[in-house]
C-alpha positions as CSV (number, residue, x, y, z in Angstrom):
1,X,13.5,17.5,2.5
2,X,13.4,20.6,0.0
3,X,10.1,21.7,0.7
4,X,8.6,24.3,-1.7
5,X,5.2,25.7,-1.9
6,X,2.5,23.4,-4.0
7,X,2.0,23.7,-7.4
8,X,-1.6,24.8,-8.5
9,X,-2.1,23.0,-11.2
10,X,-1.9,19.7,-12.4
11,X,0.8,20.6,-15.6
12,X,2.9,17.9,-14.5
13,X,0.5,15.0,-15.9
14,X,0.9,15.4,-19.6
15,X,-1.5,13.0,-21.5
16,X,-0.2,14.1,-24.9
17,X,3.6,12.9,-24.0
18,X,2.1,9.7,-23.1
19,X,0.2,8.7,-26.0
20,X,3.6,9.6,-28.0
21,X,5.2,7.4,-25.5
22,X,3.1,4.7,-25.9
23,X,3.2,4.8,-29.9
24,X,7.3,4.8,-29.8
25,X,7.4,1.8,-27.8
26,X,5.0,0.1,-29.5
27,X,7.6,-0.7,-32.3
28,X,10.6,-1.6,-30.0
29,X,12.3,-4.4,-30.4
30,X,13.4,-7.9,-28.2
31,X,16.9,-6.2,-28.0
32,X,15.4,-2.7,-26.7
33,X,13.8,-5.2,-24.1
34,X,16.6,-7.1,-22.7
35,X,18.4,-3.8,-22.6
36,X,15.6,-2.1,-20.5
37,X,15.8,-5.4,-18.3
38,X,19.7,-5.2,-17.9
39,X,19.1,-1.2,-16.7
40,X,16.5,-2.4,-14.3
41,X,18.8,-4.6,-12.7
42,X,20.8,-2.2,-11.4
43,X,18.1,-0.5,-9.2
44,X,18.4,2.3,-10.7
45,X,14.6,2.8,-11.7
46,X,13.2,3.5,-15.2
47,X,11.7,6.5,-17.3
48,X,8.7,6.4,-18.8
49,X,10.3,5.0,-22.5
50,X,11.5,2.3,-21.0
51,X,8.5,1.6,-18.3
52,X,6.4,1.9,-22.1
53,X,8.6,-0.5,-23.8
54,X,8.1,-3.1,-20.9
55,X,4.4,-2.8,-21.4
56,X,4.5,-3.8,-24.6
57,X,5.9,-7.2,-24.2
58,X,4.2,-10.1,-25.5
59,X,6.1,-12.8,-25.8
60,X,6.3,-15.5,-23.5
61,X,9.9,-16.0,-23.0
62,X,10.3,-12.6,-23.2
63,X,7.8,-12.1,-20.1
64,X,9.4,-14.2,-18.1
65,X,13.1,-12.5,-18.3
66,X,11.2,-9.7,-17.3
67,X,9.2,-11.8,-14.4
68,X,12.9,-12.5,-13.7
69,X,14.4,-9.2,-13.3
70,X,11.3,-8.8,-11.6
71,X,12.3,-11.1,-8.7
72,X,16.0,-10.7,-8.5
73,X,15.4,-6.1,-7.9
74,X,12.3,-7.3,-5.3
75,X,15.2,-9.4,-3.6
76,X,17.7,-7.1,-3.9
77,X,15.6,-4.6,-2.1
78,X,13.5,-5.9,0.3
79,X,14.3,-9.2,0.6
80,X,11.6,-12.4,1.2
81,X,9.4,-10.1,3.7
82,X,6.0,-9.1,3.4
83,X,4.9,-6.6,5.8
84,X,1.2,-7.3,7.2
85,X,-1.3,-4.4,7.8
86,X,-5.2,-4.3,8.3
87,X,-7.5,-1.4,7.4
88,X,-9.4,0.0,9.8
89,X,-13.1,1.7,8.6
90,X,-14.4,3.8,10.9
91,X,-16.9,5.8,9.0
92,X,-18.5,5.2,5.4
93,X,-20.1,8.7,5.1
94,X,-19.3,10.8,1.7
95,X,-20.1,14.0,0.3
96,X,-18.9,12.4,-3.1
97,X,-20.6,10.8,-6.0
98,X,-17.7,8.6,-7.7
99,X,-19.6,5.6,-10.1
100,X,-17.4,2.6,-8.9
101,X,-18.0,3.3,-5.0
102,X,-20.3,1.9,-2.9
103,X,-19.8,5.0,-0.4
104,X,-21.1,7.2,-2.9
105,X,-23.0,10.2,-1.7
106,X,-26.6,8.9,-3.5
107,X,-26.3,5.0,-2.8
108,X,-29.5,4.0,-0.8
109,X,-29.0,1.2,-0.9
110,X,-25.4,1.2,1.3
111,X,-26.0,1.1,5.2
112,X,-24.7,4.3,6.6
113,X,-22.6,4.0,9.6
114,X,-20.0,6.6,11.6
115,X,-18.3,4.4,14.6
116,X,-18.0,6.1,18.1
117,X,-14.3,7.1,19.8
118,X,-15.3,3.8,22.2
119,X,-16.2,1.5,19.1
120,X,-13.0,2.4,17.4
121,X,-11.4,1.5,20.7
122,X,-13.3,-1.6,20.2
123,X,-12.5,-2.2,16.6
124,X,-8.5,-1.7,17.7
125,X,-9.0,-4.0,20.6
126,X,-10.2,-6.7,18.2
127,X,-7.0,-6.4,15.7
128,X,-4.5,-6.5,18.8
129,X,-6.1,-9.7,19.8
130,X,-5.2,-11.0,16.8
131,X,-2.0,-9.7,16.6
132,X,-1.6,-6.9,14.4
133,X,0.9,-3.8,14.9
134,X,-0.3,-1.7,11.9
135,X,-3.3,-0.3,10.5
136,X,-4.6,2.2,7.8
137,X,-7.1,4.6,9.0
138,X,-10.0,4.6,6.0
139,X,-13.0,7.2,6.0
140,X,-15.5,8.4,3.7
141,X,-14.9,11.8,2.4
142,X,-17.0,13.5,5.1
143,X,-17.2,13.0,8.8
144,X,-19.7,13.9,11.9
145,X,-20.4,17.3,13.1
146,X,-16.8,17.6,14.4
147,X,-15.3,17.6,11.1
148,X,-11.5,16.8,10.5
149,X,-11.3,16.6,14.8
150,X,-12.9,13.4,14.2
151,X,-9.9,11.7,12.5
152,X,-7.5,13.4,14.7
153,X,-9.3,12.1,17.6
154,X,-9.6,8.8,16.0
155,X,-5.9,8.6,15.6
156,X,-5.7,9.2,19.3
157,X,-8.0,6.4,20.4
158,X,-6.2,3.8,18.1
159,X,-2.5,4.7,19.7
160,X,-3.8,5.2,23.2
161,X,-5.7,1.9,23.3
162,X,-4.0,-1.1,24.8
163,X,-4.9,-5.0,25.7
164,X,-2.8,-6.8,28.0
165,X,0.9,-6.8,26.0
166,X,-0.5,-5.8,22.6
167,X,-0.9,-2.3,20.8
168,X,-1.0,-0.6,17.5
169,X,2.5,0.9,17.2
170,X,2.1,2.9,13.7
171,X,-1.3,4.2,12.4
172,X,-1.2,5.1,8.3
173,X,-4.0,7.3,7.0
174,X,-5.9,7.1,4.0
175,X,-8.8,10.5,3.9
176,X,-10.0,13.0,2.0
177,X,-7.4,15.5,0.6
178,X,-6.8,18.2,3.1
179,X,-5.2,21.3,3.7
180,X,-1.5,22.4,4.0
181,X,-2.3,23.5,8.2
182,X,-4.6,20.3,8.1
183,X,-1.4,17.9,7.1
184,X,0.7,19.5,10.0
185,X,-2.5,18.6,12.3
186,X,-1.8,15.0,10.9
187,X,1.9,15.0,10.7
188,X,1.7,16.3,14.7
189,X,-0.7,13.1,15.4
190,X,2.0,11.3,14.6
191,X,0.7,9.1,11.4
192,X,3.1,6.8,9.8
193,X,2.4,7.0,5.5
194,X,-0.5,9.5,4.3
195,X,-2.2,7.7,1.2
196,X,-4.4,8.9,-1.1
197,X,-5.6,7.5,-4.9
198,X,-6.0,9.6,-7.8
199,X,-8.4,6.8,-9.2
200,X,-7.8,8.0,-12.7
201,X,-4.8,10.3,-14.0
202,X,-7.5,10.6,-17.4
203,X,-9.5,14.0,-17.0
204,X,-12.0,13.0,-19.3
205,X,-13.0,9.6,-17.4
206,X,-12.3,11.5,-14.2
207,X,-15.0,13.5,-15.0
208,X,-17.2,10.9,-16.2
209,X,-16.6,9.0,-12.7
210,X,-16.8,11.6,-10.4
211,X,-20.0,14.0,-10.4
212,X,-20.2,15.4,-7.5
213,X,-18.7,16.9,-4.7
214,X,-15.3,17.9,-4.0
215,X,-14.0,15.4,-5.6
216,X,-14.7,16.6,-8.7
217,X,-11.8,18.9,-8.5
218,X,-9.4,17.3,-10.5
219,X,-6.4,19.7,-9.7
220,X,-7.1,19.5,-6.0
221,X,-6.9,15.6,-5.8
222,X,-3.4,15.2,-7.8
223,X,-1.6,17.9,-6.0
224,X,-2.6,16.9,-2.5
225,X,0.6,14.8,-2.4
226,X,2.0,18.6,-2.7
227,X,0.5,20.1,-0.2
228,X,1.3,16.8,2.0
229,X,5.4,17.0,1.7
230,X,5.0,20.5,1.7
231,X,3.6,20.3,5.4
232,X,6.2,17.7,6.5
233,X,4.8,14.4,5.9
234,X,7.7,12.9,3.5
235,X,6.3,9.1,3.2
236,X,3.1,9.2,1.2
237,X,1.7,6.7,-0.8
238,X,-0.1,6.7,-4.5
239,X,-1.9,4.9,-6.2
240,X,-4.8,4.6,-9.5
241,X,-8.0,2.4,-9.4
242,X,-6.9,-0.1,-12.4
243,X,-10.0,-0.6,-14.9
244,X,-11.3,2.9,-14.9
245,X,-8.7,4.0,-17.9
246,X,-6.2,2.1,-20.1
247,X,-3.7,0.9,-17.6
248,X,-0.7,1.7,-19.8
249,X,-1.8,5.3,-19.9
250,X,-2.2,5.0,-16.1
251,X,1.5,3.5,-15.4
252,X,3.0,6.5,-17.6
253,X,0.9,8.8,-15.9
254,X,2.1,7.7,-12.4
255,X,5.3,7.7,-13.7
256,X,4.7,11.6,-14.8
257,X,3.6,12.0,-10.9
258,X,6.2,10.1,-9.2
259,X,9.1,12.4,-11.3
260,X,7.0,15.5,-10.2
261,X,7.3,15.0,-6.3
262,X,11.1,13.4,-6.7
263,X,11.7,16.9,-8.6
264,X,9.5,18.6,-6.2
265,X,10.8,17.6,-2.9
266,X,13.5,14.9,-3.4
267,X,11.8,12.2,-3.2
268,X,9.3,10.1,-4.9
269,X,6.2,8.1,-3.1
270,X,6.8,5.4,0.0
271,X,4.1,3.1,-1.2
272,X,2.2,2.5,-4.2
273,X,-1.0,1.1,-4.4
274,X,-2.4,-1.4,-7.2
275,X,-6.3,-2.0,-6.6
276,X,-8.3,-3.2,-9.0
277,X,-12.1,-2.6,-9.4
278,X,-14.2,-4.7,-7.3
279,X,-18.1,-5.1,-7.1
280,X,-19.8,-2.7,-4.6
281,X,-23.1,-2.6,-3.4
282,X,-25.1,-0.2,-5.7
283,X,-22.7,0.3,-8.2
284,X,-23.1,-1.1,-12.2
285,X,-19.8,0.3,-12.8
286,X,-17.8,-1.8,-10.7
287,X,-19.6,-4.6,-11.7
288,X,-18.9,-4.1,-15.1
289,X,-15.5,-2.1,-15.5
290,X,-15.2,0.1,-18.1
291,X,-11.4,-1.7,-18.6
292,X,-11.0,-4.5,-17.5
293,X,-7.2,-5.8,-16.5
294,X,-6.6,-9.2,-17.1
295,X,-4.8,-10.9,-14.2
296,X,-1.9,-11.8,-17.1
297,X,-2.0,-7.7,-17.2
298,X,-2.2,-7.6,-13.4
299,X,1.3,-9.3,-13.0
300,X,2.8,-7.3,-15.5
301,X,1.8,-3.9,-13.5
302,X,3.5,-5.3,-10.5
303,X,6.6,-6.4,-12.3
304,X,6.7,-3.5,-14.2
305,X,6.6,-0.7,-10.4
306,X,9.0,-2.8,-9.1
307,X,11.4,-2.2,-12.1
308,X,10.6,1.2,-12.5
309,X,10.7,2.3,-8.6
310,X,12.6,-0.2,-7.3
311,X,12.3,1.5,-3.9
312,X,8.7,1.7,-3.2
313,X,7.0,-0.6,-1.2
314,X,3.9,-1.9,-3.5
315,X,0.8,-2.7,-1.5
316,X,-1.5,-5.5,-2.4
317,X,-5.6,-5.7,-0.8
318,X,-7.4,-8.2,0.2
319,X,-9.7,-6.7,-3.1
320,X,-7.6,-9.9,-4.9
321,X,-8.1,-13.4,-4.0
322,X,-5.5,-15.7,-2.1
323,X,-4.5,-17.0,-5.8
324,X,-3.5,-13.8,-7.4
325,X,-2.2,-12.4,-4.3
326,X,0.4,-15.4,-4.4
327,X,1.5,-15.0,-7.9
328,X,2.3,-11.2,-6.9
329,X,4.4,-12.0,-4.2
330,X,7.4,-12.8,-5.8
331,X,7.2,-10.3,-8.7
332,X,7.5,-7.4,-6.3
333,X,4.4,-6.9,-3.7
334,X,6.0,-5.8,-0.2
335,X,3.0,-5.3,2.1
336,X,-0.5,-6.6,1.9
337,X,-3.3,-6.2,4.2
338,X,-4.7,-9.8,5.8
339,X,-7.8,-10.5,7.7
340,X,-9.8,-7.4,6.5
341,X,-12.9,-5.5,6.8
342,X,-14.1,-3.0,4.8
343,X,-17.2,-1.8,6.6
344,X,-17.1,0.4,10.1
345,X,-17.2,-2.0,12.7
346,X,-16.3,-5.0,10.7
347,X,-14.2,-6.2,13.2
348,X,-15.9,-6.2,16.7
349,X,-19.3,-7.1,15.2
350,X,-18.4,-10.3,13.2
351,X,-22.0,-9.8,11.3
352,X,-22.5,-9.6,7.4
353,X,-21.7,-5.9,6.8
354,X,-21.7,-6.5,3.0
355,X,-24.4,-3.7,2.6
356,X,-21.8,-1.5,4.6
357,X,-18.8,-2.3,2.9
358,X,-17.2,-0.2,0.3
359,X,-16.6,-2.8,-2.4
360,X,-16.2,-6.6,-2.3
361,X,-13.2,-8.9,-0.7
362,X,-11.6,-11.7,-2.9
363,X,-9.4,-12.9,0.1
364,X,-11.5,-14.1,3.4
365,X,-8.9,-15.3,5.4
366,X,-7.3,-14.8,8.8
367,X,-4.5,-13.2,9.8
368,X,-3.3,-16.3,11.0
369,X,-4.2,-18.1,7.9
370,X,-2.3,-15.6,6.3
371,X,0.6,-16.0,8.0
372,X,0.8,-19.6,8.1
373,X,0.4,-19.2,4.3
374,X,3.3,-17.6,3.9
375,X,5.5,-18.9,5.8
376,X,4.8,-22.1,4.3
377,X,5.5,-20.3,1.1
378,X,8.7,-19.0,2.7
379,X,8.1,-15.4,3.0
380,X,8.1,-14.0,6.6
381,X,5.6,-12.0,7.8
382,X,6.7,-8.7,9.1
383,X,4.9,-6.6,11.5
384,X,7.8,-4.6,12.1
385,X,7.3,-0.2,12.4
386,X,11.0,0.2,13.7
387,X,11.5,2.8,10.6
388,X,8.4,5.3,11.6
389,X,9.7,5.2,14.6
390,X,13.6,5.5,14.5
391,X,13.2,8.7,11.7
392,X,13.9,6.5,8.6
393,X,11.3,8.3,6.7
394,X,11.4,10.2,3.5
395,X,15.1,10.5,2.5
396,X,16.7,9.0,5.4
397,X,15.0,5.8,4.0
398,X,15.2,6.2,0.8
399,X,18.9,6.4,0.8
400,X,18.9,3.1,2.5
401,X,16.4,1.3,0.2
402,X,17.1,2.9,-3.0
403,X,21.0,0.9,-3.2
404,X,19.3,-2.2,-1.1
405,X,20.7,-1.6,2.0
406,X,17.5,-1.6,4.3
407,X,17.4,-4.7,4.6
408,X,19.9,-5.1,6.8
409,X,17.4,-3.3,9.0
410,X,14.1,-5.1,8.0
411,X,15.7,-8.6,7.6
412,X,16.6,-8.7,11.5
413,X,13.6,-6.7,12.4
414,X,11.2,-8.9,10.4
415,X,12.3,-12.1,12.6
416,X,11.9,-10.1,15.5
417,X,8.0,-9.1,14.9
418,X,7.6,-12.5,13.1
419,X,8.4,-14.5,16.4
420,X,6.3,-12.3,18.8
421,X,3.6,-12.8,16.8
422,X,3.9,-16.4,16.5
423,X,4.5,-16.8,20.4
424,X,2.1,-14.5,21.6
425,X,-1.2,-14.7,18.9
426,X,-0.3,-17.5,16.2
427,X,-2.2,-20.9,16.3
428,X,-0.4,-24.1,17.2
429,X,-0.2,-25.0,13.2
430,X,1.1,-21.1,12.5
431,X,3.5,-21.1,15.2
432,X,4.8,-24.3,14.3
433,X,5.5,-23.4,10.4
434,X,6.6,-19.9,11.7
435,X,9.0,-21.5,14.0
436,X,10.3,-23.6,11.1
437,X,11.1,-20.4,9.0
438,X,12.2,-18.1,11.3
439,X,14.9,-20.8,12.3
440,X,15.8,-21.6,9.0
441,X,16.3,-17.8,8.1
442,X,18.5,-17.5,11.3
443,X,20.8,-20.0,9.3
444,X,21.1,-18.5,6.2
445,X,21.7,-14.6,7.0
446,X,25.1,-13.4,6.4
447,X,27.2,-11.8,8.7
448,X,26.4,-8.8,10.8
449,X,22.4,-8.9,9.6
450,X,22.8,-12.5,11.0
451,X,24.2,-11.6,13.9
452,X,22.1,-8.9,14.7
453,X,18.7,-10.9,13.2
454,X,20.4,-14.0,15.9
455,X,19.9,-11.4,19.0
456,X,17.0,-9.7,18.6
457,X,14.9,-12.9,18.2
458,X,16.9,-14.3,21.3
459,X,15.9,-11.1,23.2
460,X,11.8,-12.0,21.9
461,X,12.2,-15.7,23.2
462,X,13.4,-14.1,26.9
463,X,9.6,-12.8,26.3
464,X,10.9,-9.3,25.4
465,X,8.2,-7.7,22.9
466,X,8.8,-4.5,20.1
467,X,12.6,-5.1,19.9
468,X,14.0,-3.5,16.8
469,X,17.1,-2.0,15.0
């Protein structure tokens, strides 16, 4: 990776350039469509002209060639897997007051909580059980009286506990912006994907939304991907707060930030993320958003990332119901999180939390609800890590995914993770449906992925566990 020193400033996010953007596309034609479709199909990304163009589409049939490109770069790339994740609160403290949050530094009414080293342990325990490999570290943006020890010792608890054959084999982080020698503490602790959401790319509503606290720093926030890379951590993830601001200005906005780190450091973001406002306890803003995006509007954004950065995994929450969650699945999601809490101690405890959590869940289910879902649906679930671990980060993956060849990593790998799950945690329903697609997928893989995918799940049923390529 070229790493260079952060920028101080925020120059790269240039509002004026995207409302003339977002006025030239406004009178393109279905012609400049299709052609913006035909570039997209060739994995090759978009600019912001021709991500603006795409959000102007209207028209039904028009929206479904796009829909369709949608699905065939998704494919290309990564293929019918969904990699499964679960988030893991362990503290709901914050110095900050940000309108739409229930963590909010003046919310009495939120029950403040800051787990223990042995109730993370226990919180970890809990998602082994049920068979998860992969979780995102969430804080509020302040911690106890050890300060930024308290993640790095939390990151240490969560690798170091085990139960029976199970463990957590790659721990991403999403915390408070931090320092340059802060991100090498991090990128030393062995994290997987740092990410962190600008909420709003618009200063103005930035402002309106955040009143307090560091947080209020707009410069500080956007270039924290910056000092991120610049420390060594080459996967990090992005992401706005949909219904804050206009979400065309927020796409082209991303788009400004994801061409800033590509020319920064040679190489754009791992993941993005695509929340949308939920309700939170003691917040009117997030019961009423300011902008409300349609779900119609939803699946264009998701259609529209993976056509512009064809590369990136997109991450879906459990924020969105089962329902919507489906409908994204096939126009370009990669990972979602499944069988969530959002509170500390969500997991052990098994109470209501809802007065600890940080905003409301649409999607209640299991893990293994989750999973049977979609393999019934005939995605597989993934709990694969093999890349963190093997070095295909930053570049090194990116010149795999970006011309669709990872998958003839994650294909096989995905099998693998897919069966030890279903042997070793699924239900007798799950393990039967996941049976059912793992052996059907073993039929249809081409050559040397099929070979390979034909091995490593032959090497799981001889009760091997974390076999990978």
């Amino acid at each position: 990776m070229n790493i260079t020193a952060p920028k101080p400033s925020s120059n790269f996010i240039n509002e004026t350039a995207i409302r003339s953007t977002l006025d030239t596309a406004r009178r393109s034609s279905p012609a400049r469509v299709r052609e913006v479709l035909s570039k997209a199909r060739q994995l090759e990304g978009l600019d912001a002209g021709e991500v603006a163009v795409l959000m102007e589409i209207q028209d039904a049939a028009l929206m479904e060639e796009m829909f369709a490109a949608a699905r065939f770069v998704k494919d290309e790339i990564y293929g019918n897997r969904l990699v499964l994740f679960a988030p893991l609160y362990i503290s709901n403290l914050c110095k900050n007051e940000c309108s739409y949050c229930a963590f909010r530094a003046a919310n009495t009414e939120l029950q403040r909580r800051t787990l223990t080293q042995a109730e993370i342990a226990k919180e970890v325990e809990v998602l082994i059980n049920q068979g998860h490999k992969r979780v995102l570290l969430v804080a509020g943006e302040s911690y106890p009286h050890e300060g930024f020890d308290y993640i790095l010792k939390a990151l240490n608890t969560i690798y170091s506990t085990k139960n029976g054959r199970g463990e957590i084999r790659r721990v991403n982080v999403n915390i408070a912006p931090l320092t340059v020698e802060q991100f090498r503490q991090l990128k030393d602790a062995h994290i997987g994907t740092y990410q962190l959401f600008q909420e709003t790319y618009h200063r103005e509503t930035y402002a309106k939304v955040h009143t307090l606290g560091a947080k209020k720093n707009f410069d500080w926030r956007v270039n924290v991907m910056d000092r991120a890379m610049t420390a060594g951590i080459d996967d990090v993830g992005i992401g706005v707060l949909f219904g804050l601001y206009d979400w065309k200005f927020e796409m082209l906005a991303m788009q400004q930030h994801i061409h800033h780190l590509e020319e920064q450091f040679g190489v754009g973001p791992h993941t993005i993320s695509v929340p949308r406002i939920e309700p939170a306890v003691g917040s009117s803003l997030a019961e009423r958003p300011p902008h409300v995006v349609s779900d119609a509007d939803f699946k264009k954004i998701v259609a529209i990332l993976r056509l512009a950065v064809p590369y990136t995994g997109i991450i879906m929450s459990t924020r969105e119901n089962a329902d919507t969650r489906r409908a994204t699945f096939q126009l370009g999601v990669s990972q979602i999180s499944a069988g969530s809490r959002c509170n500390p101690g969500g997991y052990a405890e098994c109470g209501d939390g809802h007065n600890a959590e940080q905003f409301q869940l649409g999607d209640h289910r299991s893990l293994d609800e989750v999973v049977r879902d979609l393999a019934s649906l005939g995605y597989t679930p993934s709990f694969c890590t093999a890349c963190y671990r093997l070095g295909r980060t930053g570049a090194d993956f990116m010149d795999l995914a970006k011309p669709g060849l990872i998958k003839e990593h994650c294909s096989p790998n995905a099998l693998s993770s897919c069966l030890e799950y279903l042997m070793g945690y699924a239900a007798a329903e799950t393990r039967q449906v996941g049976e059912k697609l793992v052996n059907r997928e073993l039929q249809t893989m081409p050559g040397a992925i099929g070979k390979t995918a034909n091995e490593l799940v032959a090497r799981v049923r001889q009760n091997e566990k974390d076999v990978f390529v």
